[in-house]
PDB file of N, CA, C and O in Angstrom, chain B, residues numbered from 101:
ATOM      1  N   UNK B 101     -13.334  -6.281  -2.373  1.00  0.00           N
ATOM      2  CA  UNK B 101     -12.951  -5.905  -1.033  1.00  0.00           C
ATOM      3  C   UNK B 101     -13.416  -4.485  -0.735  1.00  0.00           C
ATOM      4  O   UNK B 101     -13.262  -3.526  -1.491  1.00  0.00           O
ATOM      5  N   UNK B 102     -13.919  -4.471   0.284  1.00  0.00           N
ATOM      6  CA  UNK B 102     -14.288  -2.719   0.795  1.00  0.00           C
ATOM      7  C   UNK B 102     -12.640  -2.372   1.548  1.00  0.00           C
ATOM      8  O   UNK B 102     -11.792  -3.186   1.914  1.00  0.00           O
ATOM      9  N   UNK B 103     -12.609  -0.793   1.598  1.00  0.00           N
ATOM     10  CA  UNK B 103     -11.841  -0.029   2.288  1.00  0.00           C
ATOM     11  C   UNK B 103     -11.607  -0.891   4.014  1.00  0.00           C
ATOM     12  O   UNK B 103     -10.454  -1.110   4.388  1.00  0.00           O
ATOM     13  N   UNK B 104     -12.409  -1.164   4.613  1.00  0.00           N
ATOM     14  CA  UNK B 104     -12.532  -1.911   5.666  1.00  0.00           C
ATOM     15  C   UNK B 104     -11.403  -2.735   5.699  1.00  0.00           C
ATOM     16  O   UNK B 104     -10.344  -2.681   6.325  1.00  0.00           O
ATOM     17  N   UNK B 105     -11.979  -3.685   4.696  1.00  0.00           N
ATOM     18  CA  UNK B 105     -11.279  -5.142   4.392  1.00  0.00           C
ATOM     19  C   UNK B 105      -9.839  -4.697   3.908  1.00  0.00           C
ATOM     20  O   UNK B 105      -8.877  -5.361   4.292  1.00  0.00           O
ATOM     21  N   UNK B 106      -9.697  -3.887   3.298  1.00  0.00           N
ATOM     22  CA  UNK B 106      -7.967  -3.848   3.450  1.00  0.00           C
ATOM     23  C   UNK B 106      -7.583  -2.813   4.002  1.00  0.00           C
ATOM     24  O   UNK B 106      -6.734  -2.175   3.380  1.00  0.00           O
ATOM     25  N   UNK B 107      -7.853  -2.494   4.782  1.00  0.00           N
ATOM     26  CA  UNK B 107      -7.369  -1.768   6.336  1.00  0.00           C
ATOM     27  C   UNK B 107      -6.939  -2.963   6.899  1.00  0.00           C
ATOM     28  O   UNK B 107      -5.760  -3.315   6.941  1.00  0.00           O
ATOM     29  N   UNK B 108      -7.937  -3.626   7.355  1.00  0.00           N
ATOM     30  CA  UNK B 108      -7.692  -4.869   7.946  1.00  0.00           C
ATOM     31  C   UNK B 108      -6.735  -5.555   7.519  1.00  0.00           C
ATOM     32  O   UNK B 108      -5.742  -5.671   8.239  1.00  0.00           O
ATOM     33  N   UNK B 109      -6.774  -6.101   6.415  1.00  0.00           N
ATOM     34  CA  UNK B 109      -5.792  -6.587   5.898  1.00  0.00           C
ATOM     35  C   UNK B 109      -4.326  -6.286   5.822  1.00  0.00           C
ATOM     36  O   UNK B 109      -3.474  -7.171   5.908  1.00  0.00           O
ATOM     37  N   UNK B 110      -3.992  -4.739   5.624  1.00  0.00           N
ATOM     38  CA  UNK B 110      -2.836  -4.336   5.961  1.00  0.00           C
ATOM     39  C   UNK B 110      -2.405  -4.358   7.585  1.00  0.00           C
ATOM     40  O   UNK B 110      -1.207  -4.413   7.865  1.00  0.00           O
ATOM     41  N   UNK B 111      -3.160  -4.325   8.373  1.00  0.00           N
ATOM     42  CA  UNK B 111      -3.190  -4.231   9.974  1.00  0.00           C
ATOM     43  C   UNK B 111      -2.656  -5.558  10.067  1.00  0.00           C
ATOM     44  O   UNK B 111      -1.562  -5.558  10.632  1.00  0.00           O
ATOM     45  N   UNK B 112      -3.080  -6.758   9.684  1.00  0.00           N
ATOM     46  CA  UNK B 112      -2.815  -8.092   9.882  1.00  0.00           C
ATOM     47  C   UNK B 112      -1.399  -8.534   9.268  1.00  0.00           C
ATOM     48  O   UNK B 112      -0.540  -9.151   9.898  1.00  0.00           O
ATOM     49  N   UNK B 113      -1.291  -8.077   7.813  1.00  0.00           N
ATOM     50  CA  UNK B 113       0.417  -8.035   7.702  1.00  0.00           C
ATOM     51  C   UNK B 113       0.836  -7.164   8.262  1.00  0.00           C
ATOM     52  O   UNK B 113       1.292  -6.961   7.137  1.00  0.00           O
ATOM     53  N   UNK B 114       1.162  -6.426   8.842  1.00  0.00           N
ATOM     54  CA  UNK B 114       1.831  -5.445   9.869  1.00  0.00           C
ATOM     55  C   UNK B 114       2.249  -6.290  10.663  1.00  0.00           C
ATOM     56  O   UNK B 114       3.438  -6.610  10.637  1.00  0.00           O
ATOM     57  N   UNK B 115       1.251  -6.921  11.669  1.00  0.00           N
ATOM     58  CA  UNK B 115       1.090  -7.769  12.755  1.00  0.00           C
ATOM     59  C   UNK B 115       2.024  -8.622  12.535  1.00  0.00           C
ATOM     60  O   UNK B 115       2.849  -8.569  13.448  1.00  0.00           O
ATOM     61  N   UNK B 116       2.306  -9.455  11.678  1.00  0.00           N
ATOM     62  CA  UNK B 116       2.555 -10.541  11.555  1.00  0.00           C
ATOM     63  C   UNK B 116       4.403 -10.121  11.059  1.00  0.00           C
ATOM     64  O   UNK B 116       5.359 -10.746  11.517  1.00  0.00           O
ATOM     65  N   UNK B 117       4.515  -9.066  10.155  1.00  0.00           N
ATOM     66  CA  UNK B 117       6.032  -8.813   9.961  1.00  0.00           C
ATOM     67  C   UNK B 117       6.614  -8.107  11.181  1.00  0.00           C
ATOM     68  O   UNK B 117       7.838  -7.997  11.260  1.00  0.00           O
ATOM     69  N   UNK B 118       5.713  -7.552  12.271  1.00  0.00           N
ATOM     70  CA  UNK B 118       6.405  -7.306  13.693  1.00  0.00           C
ATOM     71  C   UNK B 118       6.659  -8.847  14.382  1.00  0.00           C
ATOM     72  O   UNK B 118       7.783  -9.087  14.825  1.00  0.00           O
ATOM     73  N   UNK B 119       5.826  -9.660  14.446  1.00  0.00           N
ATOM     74  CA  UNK B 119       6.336 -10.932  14.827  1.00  0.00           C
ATOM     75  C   UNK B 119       7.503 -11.492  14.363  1.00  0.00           C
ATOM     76  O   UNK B 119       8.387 -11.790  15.166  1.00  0.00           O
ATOM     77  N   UNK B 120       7.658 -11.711  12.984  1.00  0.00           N
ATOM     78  CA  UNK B 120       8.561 -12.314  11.961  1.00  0.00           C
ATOM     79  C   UNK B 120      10.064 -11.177  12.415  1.00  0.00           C
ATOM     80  O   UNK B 120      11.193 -11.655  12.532  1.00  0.00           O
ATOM     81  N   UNK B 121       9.876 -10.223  12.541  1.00  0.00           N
ATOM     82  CA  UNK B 121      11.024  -8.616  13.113  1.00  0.00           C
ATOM     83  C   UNK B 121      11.296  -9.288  14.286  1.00  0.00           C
ATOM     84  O   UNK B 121      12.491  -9.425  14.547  1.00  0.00           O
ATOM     85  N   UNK B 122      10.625  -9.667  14.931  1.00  0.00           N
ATOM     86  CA  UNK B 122      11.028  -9.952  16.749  1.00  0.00           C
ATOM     87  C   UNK B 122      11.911 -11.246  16.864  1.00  0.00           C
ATOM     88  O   UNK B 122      12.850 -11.492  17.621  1.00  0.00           O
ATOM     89  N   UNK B 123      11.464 -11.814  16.118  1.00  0.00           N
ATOM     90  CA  UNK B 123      12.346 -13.436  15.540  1.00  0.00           C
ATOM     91  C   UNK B 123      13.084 -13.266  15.060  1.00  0.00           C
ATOM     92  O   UNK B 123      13.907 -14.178  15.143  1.00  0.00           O
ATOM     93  N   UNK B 124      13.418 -12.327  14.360  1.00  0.00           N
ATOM     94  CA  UNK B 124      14.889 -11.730  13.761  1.00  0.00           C
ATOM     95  C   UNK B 124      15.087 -12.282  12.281  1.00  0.00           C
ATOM     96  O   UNK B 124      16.131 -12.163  11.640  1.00  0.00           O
ATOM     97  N   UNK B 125      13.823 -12.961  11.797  1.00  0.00           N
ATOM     98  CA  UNK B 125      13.230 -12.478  10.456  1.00  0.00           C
ATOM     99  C   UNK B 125      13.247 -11.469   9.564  1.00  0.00           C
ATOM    100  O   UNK B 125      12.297 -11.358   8.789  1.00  0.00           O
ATOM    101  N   UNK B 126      14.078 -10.774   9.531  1.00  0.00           N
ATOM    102  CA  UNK B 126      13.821  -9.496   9.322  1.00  0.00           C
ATOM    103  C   UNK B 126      13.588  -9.396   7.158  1.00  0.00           C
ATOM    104  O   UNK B 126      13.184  -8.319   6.721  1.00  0.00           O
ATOM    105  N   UNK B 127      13.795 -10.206   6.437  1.00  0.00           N
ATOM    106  CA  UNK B 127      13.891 -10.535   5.139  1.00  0.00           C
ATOM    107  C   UNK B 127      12.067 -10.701   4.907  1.00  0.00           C
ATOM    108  O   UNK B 127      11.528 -10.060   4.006  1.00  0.00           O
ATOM    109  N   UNK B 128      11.506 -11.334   5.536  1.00  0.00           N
ATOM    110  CA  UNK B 128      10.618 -12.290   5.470  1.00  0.00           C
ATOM    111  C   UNK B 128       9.131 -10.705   6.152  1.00  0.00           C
ATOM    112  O   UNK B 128       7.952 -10.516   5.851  1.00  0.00           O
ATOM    113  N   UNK B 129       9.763 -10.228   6.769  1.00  0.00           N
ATOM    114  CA  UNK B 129       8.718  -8.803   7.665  1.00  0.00           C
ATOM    115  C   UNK B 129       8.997  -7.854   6.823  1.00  0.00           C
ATOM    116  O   UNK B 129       8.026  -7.097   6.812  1.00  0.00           O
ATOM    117  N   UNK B 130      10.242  -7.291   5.726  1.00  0.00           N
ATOM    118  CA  UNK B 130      10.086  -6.356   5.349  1.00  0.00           C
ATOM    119  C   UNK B 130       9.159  -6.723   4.138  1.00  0.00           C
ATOM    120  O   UNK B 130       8.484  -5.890   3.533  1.00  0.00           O
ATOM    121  N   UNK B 131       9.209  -8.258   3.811  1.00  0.00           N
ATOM    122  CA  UNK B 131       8.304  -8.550   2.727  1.00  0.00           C
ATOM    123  C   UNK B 131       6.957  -8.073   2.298  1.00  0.00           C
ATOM    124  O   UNK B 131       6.499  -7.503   1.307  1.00  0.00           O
ATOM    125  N   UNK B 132       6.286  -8.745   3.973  1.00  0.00           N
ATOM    126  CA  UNK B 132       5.114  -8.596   4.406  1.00  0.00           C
ATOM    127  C   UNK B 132       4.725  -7.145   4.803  1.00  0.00           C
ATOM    128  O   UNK B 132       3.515  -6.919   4.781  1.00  0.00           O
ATOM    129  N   UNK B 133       5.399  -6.304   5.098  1.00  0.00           N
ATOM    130  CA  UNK B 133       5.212  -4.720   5.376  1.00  0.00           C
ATOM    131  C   UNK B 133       4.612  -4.194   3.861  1.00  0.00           C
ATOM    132  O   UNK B 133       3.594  -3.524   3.689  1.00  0.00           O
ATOM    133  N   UNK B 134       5.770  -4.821   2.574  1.00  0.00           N
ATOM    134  CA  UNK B 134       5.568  -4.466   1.687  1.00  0.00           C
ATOM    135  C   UNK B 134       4.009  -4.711   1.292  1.00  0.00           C
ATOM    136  O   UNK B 134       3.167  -3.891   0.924  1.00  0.00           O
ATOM    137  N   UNK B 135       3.924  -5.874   1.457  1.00  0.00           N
ATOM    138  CA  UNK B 135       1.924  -6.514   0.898  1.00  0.00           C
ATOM    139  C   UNK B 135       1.071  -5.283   1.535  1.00  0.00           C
ATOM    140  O   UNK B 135       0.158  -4.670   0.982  1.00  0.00           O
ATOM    141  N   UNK B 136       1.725  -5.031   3.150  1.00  0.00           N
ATOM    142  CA  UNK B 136       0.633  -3.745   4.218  1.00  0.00           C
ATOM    143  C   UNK B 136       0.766  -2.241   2.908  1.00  0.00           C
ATOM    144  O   UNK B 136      -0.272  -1.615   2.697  1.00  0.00           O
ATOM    145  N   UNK B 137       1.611  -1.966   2.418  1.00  0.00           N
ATOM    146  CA  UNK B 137       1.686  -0.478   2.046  1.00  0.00           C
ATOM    147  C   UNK B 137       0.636  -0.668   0.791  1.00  0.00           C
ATOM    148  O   UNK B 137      -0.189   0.168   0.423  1.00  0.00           O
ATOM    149  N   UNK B 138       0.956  -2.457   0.013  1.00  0.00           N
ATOM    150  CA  UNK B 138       0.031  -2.308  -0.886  1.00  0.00           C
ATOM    151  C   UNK B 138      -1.547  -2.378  -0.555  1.00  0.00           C
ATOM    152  O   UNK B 138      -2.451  -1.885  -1.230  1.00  0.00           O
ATOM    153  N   UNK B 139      -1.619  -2.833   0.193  1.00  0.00           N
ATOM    154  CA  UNK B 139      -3.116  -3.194   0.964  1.00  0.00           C
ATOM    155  C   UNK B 139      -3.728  -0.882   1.239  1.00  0.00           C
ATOM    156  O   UNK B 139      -4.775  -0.283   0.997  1.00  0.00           O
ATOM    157  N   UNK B 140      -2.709  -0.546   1.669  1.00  0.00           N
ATOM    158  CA  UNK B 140      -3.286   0.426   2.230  1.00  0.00           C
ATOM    159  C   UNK B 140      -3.238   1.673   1.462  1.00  0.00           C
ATOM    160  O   UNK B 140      -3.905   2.669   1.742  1.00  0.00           O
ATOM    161  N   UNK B 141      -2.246   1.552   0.272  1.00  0.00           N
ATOM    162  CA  UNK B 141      -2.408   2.465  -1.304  1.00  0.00           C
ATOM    163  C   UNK B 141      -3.668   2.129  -2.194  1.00  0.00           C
ATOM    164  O   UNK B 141      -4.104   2.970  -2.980  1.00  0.00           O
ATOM    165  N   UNK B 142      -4.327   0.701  -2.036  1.00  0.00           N
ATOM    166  CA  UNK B 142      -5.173   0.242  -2.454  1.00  0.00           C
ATOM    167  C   UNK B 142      -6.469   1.323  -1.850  1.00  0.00           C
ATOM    168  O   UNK B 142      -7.143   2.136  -2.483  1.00  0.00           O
ATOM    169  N   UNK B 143      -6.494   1.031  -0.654  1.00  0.00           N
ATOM    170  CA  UNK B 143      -7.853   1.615   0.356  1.00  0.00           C
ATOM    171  C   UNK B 143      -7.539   3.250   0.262  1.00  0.00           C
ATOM    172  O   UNK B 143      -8.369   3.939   0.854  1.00  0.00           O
ATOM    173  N   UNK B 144      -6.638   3.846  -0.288  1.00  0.00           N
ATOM    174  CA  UNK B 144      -6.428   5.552  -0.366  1.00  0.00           C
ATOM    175  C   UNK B 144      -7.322   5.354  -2.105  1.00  0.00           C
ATOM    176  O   UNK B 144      -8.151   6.206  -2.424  1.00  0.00           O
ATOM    177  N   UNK B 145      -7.080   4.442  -2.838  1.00  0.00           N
ATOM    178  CA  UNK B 145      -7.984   4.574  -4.227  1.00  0.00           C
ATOM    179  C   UNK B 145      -8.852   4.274  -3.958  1.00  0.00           C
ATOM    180  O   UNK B 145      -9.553   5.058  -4.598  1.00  0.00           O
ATOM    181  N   UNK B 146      -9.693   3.489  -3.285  1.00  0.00           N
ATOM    182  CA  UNK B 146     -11.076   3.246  -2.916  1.00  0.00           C
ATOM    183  C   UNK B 146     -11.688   4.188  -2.614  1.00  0.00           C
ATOM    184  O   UNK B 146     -12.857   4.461  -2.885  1.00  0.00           O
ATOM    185  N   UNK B 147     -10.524   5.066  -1.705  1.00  0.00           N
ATOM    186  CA  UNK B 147     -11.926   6.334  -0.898  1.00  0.00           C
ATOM    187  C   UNK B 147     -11.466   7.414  -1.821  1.00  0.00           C
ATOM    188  O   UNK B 147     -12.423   8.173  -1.976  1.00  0.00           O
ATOM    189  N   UNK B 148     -10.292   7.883  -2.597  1.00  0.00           N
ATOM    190  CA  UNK B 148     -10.377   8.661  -3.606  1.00  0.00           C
ATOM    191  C   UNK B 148     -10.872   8.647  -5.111  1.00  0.00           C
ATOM    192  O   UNK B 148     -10.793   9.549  -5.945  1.00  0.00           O
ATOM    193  N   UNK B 149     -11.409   7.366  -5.227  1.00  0.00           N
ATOM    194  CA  UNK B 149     -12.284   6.967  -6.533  1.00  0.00           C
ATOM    195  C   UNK B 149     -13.917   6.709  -5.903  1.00  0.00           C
ATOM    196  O   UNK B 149     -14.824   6.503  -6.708  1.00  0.00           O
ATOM    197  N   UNK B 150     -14.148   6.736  -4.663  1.00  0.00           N
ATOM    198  CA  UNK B 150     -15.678   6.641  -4.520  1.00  0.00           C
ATOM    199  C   UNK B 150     -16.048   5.486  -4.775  1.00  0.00           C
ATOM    200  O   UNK B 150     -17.194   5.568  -5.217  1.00  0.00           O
ATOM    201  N   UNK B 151     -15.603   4.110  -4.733  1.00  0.00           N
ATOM    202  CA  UNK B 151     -15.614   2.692  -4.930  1.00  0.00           C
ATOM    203  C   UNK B 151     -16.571   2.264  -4.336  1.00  0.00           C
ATOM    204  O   UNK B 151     -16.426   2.533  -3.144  1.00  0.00           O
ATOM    205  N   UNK B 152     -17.664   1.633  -4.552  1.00  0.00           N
ATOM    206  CA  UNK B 152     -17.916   0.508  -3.341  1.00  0.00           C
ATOM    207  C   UNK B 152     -17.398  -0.688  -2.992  1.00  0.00           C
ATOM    208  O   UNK B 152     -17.554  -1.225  -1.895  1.00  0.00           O
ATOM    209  N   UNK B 153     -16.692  -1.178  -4.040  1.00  0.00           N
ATOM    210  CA  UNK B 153     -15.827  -2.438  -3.393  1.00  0.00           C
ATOM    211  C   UNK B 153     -14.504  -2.242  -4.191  1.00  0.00           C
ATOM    212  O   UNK B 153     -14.791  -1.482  -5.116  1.00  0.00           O
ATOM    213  N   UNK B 154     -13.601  -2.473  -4.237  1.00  0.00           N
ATOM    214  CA  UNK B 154     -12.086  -2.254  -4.902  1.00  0.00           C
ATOM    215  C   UNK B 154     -12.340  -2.904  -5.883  1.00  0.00           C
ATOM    216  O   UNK B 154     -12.995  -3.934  -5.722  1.00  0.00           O
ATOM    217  N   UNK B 155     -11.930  -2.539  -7.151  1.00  0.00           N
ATOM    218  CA  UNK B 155     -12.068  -2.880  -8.315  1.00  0.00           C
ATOM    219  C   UNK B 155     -10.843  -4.496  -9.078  1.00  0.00           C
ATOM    220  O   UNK B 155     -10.487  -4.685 -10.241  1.00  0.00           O
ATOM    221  N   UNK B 156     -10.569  -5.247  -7.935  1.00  0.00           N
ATOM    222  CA  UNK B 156      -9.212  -6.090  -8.303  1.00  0.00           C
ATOM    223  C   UNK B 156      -9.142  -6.941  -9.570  1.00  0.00           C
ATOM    224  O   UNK B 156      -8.235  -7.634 -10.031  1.00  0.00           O
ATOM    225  N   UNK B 157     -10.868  -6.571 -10.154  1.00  0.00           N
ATOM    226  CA  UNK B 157     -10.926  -8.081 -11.282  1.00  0.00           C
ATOM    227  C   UNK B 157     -10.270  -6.545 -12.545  1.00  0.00           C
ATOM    228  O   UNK B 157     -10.472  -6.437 -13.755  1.00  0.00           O
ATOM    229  N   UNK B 158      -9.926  -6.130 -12.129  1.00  0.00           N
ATOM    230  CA  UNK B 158      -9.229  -4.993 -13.867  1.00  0.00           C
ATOM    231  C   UNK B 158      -7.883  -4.550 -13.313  1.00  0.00           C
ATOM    232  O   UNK B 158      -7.461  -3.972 -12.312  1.00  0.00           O
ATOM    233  N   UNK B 159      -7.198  -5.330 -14.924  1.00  0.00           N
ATOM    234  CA  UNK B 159      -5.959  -5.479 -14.559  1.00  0.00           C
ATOM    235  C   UNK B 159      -5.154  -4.420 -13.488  1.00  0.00           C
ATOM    236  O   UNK B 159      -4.627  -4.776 -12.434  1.00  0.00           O
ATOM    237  N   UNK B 160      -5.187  -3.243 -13.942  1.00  0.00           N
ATOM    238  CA  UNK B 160      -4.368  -1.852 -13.795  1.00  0.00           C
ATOM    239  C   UNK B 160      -4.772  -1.570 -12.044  1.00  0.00           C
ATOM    240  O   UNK B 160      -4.200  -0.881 -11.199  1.00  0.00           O
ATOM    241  N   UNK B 161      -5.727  -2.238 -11.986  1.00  0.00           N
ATOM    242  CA  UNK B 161      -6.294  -2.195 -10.332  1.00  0.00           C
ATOM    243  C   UNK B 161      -5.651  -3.126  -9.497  1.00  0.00           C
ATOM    244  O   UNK B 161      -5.255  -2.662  -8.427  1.00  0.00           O
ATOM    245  N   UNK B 162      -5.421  -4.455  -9.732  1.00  0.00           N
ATOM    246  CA  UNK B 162      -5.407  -5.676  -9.475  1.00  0.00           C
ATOM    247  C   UNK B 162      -3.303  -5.729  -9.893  1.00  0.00           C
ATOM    248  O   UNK B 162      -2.790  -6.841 -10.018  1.00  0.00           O
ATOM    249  N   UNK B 163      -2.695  -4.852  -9.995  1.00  0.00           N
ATOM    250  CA  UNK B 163      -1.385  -5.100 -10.211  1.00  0.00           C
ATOM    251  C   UNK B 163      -0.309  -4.547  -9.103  1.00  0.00           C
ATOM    252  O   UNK B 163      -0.379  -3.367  -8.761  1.00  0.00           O
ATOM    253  N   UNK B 164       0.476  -5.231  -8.665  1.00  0.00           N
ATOM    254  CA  UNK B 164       1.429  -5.346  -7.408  1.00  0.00           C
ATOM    255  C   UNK B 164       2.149  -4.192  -7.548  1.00  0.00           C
ATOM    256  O   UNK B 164       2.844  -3.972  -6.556  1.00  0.00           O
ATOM    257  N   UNK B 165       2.264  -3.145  -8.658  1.00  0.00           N
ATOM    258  CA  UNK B 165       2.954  -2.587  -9.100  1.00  0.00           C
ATOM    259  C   UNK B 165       2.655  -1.034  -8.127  1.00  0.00           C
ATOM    260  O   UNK B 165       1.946  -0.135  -8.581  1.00  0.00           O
ATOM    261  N   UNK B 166       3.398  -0.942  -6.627  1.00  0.00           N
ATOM    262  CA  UNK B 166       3.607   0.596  -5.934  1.00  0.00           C
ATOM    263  C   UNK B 166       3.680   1.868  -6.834  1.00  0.00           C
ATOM    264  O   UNK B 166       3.474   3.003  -6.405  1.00  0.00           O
ATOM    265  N   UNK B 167       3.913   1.643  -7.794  1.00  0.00           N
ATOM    266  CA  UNK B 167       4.299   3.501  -8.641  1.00  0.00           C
ATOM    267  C   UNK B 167       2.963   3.499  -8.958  1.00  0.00           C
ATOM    268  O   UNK B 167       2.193   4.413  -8.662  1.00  0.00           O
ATOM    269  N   UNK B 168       2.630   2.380  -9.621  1.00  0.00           N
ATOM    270  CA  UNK B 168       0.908   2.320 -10.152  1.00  0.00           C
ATOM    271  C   UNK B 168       0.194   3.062  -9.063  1.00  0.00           C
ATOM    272  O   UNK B 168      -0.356   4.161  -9.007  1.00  0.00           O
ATOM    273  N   UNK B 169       0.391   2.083  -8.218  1.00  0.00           N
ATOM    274  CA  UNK B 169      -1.332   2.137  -7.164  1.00  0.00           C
ATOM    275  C   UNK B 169      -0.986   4.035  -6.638  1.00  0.00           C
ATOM    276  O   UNK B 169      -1.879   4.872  -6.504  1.00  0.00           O
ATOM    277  N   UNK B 170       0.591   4.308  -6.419  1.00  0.00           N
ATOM    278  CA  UNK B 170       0.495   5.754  -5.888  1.00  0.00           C
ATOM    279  C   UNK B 170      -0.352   6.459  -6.915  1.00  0.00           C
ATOM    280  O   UNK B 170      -1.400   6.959  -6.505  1.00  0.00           O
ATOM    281  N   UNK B 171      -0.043   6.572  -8.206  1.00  0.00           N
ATOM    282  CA  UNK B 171      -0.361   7.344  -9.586  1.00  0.00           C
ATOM    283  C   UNK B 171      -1.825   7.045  -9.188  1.00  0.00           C
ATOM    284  O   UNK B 171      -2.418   8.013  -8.712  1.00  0.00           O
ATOM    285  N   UNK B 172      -2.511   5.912  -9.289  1.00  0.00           N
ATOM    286  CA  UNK B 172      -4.160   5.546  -8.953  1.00  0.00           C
ATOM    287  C   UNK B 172      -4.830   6.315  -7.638  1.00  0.00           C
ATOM    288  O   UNK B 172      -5.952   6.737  -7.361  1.00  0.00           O
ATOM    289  N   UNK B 173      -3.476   6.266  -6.948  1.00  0.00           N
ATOM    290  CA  UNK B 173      -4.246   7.497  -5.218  1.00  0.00           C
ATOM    291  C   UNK B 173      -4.211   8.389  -5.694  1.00  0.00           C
ATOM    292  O   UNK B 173      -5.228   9.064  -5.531  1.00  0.00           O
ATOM    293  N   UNK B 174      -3.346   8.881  -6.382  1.00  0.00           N
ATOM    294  CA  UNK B 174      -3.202  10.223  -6.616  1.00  0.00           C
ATOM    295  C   UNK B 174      -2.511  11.494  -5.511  1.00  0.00           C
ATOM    296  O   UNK B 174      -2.741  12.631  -5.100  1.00  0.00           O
ATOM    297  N   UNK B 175      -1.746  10.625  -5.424  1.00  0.00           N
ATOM    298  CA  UNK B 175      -1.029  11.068  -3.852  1.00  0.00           C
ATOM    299  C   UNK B 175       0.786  11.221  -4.343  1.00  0.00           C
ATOM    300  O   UNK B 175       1.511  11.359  -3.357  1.00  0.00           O
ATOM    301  N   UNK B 176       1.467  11.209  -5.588  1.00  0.00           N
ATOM    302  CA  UNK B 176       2.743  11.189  -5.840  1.00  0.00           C
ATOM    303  C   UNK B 176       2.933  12.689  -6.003  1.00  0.00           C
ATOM    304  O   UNK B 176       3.962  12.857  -6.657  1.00  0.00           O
ATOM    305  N   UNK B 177       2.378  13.828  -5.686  1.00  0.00           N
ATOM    306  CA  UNK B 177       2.639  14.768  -5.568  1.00  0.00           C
ATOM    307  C   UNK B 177       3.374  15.489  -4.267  1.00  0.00           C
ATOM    308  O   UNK B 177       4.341  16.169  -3.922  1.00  0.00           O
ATOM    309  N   UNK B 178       1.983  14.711  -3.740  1.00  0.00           N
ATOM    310  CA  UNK B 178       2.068  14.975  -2.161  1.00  0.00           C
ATOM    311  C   UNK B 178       3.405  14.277  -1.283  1.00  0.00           C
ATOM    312  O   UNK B 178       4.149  14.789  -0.446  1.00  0.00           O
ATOM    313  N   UNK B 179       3.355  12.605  -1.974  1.00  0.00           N
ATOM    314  CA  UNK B 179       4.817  12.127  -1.384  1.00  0.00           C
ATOM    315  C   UNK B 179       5.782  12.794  -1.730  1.00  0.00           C
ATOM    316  O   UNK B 179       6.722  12.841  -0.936  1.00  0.00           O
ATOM    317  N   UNK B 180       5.875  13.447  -2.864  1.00  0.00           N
ATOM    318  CA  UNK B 180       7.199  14.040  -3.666  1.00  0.00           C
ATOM    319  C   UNK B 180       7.430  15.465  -2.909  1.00  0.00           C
ATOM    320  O   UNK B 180       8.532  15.931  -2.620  1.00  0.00           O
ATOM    321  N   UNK B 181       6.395  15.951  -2.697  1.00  0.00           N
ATOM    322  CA  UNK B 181       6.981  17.429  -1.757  1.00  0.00           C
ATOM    323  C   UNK B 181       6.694  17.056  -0.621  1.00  0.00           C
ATOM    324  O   UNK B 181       6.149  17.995  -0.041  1.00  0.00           O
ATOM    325  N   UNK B 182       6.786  16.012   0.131  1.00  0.00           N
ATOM    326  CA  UNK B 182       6.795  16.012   1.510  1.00  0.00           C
ATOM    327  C   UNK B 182       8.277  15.005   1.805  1.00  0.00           C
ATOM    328  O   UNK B 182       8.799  14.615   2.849  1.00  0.00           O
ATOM    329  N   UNK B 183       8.561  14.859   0.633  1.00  0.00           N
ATOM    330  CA  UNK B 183       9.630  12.964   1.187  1.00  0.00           C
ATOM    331  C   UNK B 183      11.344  13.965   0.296  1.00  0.00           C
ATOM    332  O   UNK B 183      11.505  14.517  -0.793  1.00  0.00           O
ATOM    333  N   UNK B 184      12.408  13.688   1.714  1.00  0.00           N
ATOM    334  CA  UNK B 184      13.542  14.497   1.321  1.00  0.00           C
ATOM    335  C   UNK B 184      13.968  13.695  -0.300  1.00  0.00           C
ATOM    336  O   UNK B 184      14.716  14.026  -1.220  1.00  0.00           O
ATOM    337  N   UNK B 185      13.176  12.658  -0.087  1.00  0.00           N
ATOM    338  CA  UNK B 185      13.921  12.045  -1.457  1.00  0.00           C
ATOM    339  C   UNK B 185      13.568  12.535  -2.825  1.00  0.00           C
ATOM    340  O   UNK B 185      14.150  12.323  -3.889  1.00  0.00           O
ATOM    341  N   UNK B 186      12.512  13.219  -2.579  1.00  0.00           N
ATOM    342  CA  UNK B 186      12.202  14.323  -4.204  1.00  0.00           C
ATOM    343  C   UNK B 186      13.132  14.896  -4.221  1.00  0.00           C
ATOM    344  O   UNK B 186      13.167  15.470  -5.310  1.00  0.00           O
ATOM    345  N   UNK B 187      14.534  15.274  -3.289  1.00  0.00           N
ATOM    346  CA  UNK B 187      15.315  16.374  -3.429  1.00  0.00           C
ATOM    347  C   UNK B 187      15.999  15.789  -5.071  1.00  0.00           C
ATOM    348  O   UNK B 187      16.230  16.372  -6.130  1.00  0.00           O
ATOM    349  N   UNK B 188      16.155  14.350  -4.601  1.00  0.00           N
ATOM    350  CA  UNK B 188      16.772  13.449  -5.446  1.00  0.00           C
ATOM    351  C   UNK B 188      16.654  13.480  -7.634  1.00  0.00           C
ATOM    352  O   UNK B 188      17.442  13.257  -8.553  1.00  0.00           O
ATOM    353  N   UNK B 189      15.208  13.889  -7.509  1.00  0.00           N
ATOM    354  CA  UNK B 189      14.571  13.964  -8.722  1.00  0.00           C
ATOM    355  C   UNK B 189      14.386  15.182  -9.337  1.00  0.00           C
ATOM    356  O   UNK B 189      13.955  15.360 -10.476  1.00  0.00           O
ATOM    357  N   UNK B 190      14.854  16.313  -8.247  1.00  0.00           N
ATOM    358  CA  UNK B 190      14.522  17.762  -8.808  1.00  0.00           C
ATOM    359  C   UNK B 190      15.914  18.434  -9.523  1.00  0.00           C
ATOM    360  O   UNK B 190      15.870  19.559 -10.021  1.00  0.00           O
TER     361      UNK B 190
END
């Protein structure tokens, strides 16, 4: 997948858990929000590893696992001093 393709991809579950939200789904949209954050932690390692296509066939790439893919952006610094909830860990 290129950066593109899961942009897109997160845009489209977005889409679809605001529908599922409006129906009063709301179990079923926070699901699908969840797949969007992974779709779009994915595409922050693509353009901070210089990828040409996302690497999904290796394991450590290819795993559902949010703490992972942040640690792989390289961005848990940045969430941690920007999000009140580091207050939590300090």
């Amino acid at each position: 997948m290129t950066k593109d393709d899961l942009i897109t991809n997160a845009e489209t579950k977005m889409e679809a858990a605001t529908t599922l939200a409006n129906a009063g789904k709301f179990d079923d949209a926070i699901y699908l929000c969840g797949y969007a954050v992974e779709f779009l932690l994915k595409a922050i390692v693509y353009k901070n590893q210089n990828y040409s296509t996302y690497p999904d066939n290796t394991k450590k790439y290819k795993a559902r696992n949010l703490d992972n893919l942040i640690n792989l952006a390289g961005i848990r610094f940045y969430l941690m001093r920007k999000s009140k909830i580091a207050q939590v860990f300090n």
